[in-house]
C-alpha positions, 0 to 999 in steps of 0.5 A, a space after each residue: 484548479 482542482 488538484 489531483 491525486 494518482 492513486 495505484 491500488 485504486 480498485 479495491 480496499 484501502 486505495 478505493 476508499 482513498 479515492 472516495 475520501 480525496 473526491 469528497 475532499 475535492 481532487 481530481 483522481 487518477 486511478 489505476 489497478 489491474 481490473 477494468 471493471 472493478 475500477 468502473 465500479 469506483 469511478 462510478 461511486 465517485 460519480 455517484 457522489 455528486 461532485 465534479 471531480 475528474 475521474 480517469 481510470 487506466 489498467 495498469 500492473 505496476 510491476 510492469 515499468 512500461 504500463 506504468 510510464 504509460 499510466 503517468 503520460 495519460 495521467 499528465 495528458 489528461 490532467 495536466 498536473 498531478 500534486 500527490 501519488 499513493 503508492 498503494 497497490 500491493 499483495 500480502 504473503 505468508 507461510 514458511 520460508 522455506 516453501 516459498 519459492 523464487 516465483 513467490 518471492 519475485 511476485 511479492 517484490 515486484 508488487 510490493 516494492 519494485 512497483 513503488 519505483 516504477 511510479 517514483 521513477 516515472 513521476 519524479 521528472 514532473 515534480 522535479 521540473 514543478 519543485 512541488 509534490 506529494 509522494 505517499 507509500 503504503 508500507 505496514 506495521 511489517 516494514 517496521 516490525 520483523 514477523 516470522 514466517 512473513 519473511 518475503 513480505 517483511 522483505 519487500 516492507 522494510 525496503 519500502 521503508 528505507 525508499 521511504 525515508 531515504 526519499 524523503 531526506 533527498 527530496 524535501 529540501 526540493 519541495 517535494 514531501 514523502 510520507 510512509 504510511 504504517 498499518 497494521 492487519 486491515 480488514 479488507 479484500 486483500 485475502 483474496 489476492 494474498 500468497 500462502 505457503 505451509 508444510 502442505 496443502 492443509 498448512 497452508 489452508 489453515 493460514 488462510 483461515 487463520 488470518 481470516 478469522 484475526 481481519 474479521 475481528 471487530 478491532 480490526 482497522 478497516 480501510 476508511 481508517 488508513 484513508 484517513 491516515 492518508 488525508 492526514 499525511 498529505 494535508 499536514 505533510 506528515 512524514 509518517 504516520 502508524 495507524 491504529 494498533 500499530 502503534 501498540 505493535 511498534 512499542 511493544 517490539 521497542 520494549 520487549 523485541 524477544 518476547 514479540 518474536 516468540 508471540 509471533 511464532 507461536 501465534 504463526 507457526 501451525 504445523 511448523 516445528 
């Protein structure tokens, strides 16, 4: 019997190409993400594969505890069992602390972490009851790193984090694995849905425009590579993995933290004093 992955996130960017790389891999997945059609469109690209992997997809925002709870019944129904959960879906945030407002900040943590639990907590009874189990969260080179003026997404990061490695104490001697995934800018869709504040309007464009040009470089890790960092976790039950260029971020913030911090300010700051 095929072993299944759920995957949140799933319609675009790095969850996409982690379905297509597990379905390659020979897993039957379940796929859940905001958008019906975009998610039709993968399931379709799976299809078009060749293979015979189970593809079920379901509408779910997982900042709703509720969507998801349904989303882990139809999954288990449809399936049976699930062996790995990646917890992917996610939104990216930047701009001056101060011009975020509690709507920003409550949109990023719900997404970003509070989504993660939603799953986890949903999930956890059937790997509990199973004593087997794989648990990947997507955090960033953020949630090890302290960024000025991504103050709200380093928030929601350095909490997945902790979740991550405070699970992974708890869990593994029950059997189940947990894994955090660390990458760096990715160059991906991920603009499309981000949240930029600034000064004014032109501060805030001017972000936008910035960190396009940064995920447009050809260095830039794409999707397919944190996929990869995925598989790699899973198969050897990695507890942590940096992809990339993150690695030269985490040791570089080691070494020289203060410095780091400056780069990072005068990199970011535009029209901030």
């Amino acid at each position: 019997m095929a072993p299944t992955i759920l995957i949140t996130g799933a319609s675009q960017g790095i969850g996409k190409q982690t379905a297509l790389l597990f379905a390659r891999k020979g897993y039957n997945l379940a796929l859940a993400a905001r958008s019906d059609e975009n998610l039709q469109t993968v399931a379709q690209e799976i299809k078009n594969l060749g293979r015979d992997n189970d593809v079920l997809t379901v509408v779910c925002d997982v900042r709703d505890s509720e969507q998801v709870k349904t989303l882990v019944e139809k999954a288990l129904q449809h399936f049976g069992n699930i062996d790995v959960l990646v917890n992917n879906a996610g939104i990216f945030a930047t701009g001056t602390v101060e011009n975020f407002s509690l709507d920003d900040w409550h949109t990023v943590i719900d997404t970003n972490l509070w989504g993660y639990i939603h799953t986890i907590n949903a999930l956890l009874p059937h790997f509990l009851e199973r004593e087997t189990g794989t648990i990947v969260n997507i955090s960033s080179i953020g949630g090890k790193v302290p960024t000025p003026y991504l103050a709200a997404y380093c928030t929601s990061k350095f909490a997945v984090t902790g979740l991550t490695e405070a699970l992974q104490a708890e869990l593994k001697p029950k059997g189940i694995q947990v894994c955090g995934i660390y990458p760096n800018v990715i160059a991906s869709s991920f603009l499309e849905r981000a949240i930029f504040r600034g000064k004014d309007e032109e501060d805030a464009r001017k972000r936008r425009e910035q960190l396009g040009q940064v995920t447009n470089a050809p260095v830039i890790e794409k999707p397919k590579d944190v996929a990869e960092a995925i598989w790699d976790a899973v198969s050897n039950q990695k507890s942590e993995v940096m992809v990339g260029s993150a690695n030269f971020s985490q040791t570089m913030y080691r070494l020289f933290p203060a410095l780091m911090q400056w780069v990072s300010r005068q990199a970011l700051k535009n029209k901030d004093k």
